[in-house]
C-alpha positions as a LaTeX table, in Angstrom:
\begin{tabular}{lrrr}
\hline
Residue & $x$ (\AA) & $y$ (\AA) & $z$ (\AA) \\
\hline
Unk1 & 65.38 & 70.91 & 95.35 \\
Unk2 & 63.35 & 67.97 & 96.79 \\
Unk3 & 61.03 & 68.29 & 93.43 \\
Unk4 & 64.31 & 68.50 & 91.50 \\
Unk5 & 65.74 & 65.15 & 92.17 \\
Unk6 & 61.89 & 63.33 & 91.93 \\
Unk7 & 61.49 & 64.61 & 88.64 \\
Unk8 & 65.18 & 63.73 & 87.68 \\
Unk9 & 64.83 & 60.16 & 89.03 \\
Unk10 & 61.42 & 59.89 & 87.64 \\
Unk11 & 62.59 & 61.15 & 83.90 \\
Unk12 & 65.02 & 59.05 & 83.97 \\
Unk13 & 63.15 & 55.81 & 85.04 \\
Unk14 & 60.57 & 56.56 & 82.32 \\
Unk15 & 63.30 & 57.01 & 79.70 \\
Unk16 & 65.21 & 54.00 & 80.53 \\
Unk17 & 61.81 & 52.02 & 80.59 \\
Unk18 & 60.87 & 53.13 & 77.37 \\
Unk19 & 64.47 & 52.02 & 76.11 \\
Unk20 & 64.39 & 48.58 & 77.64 \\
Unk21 & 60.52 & 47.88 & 76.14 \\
Unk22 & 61.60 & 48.41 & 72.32 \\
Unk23 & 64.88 & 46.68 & 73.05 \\
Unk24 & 62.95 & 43.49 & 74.20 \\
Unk25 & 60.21 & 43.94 & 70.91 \\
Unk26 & 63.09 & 44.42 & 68.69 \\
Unk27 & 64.38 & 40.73 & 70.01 \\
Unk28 & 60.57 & 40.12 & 70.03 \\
Unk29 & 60.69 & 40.76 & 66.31 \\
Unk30 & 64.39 & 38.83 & 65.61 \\
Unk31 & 63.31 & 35.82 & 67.50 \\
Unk32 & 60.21 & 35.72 & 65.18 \\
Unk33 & 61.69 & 35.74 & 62.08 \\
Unk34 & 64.50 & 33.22 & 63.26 \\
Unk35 & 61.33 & 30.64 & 64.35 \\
Unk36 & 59.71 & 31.27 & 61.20 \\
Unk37 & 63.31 & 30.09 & 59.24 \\
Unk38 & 62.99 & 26.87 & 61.80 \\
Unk39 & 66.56 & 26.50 & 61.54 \\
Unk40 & 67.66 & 27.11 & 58.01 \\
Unk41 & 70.43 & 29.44 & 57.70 \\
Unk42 & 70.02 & 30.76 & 54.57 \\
Unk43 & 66.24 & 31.45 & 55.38 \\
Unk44 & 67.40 & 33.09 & 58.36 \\
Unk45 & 69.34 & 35.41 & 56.90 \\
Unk46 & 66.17 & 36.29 & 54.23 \\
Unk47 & 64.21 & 36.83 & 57.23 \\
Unk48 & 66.25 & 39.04 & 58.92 \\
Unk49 & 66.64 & 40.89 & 56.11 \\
Unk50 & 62.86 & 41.11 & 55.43 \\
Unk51 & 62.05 & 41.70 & 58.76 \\
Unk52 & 64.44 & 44.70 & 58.30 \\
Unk53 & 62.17 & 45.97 & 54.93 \\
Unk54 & 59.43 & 45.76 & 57.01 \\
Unk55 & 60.59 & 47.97 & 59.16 \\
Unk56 & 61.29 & 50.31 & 56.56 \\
Unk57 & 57.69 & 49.82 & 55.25 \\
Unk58 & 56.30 & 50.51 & 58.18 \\
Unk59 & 54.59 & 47.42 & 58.36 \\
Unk60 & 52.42 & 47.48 & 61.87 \\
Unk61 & 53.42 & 44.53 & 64.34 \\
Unk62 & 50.19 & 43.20 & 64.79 \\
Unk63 & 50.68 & 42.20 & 60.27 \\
Unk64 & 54.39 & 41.02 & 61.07 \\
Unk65 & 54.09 & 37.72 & 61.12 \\
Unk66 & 51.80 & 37.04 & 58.29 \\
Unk67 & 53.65 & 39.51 & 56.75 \\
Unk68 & 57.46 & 37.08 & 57.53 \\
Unk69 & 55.15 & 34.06 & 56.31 \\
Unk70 & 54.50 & 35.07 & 53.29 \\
Unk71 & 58.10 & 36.26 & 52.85 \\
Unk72 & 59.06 & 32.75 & 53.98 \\
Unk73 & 56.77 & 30.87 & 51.44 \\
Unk74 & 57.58 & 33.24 & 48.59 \\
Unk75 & 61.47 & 32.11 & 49.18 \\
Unk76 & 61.01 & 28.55 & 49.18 \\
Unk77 & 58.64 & 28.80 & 45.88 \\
Unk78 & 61.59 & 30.78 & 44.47 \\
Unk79 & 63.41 & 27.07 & 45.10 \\
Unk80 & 65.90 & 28.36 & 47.85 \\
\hline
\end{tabular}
């Protein structure tokens, strides 16, 4: 029963720890994106809603943030 409740507790930490580490990258991610906009609330809103079609892409973390500067320079050529 010992073994029972070690492996419960144990489960659960790793679960919970795994939960709270992509919660903080997803506001990892956010808080990018809203830098990038550098207070522009229109651009933040584009951002956010690229950084969500990256997602989708799959685009890997480590290309994120060229990949939400080029988004960001290919909406203010567009003249937003």
């Amino acid at each position: 029963m010992d073994y029972f409740i070690v492996a419960v507790a144990t489960l659960a930490g790793l679960i919970f720890h795994g939960w709270l580490y992509r919660l903080i990258r997803r506001w990892m991610d956010r808080d990018l994106a809203l830098s990038i906009a550098a207070g522009d609330p229109a651009m933040q809103a584009h951002l956010l809603e690229c950084l969500e079609q990256a997602k989708r892409q799959g685009i890997p973390r480590r290309q994120l943030e060229d990949w939400l500067h080029q988004a960001a320079k290919d909406y203010l050529q567009q003249g937003h």
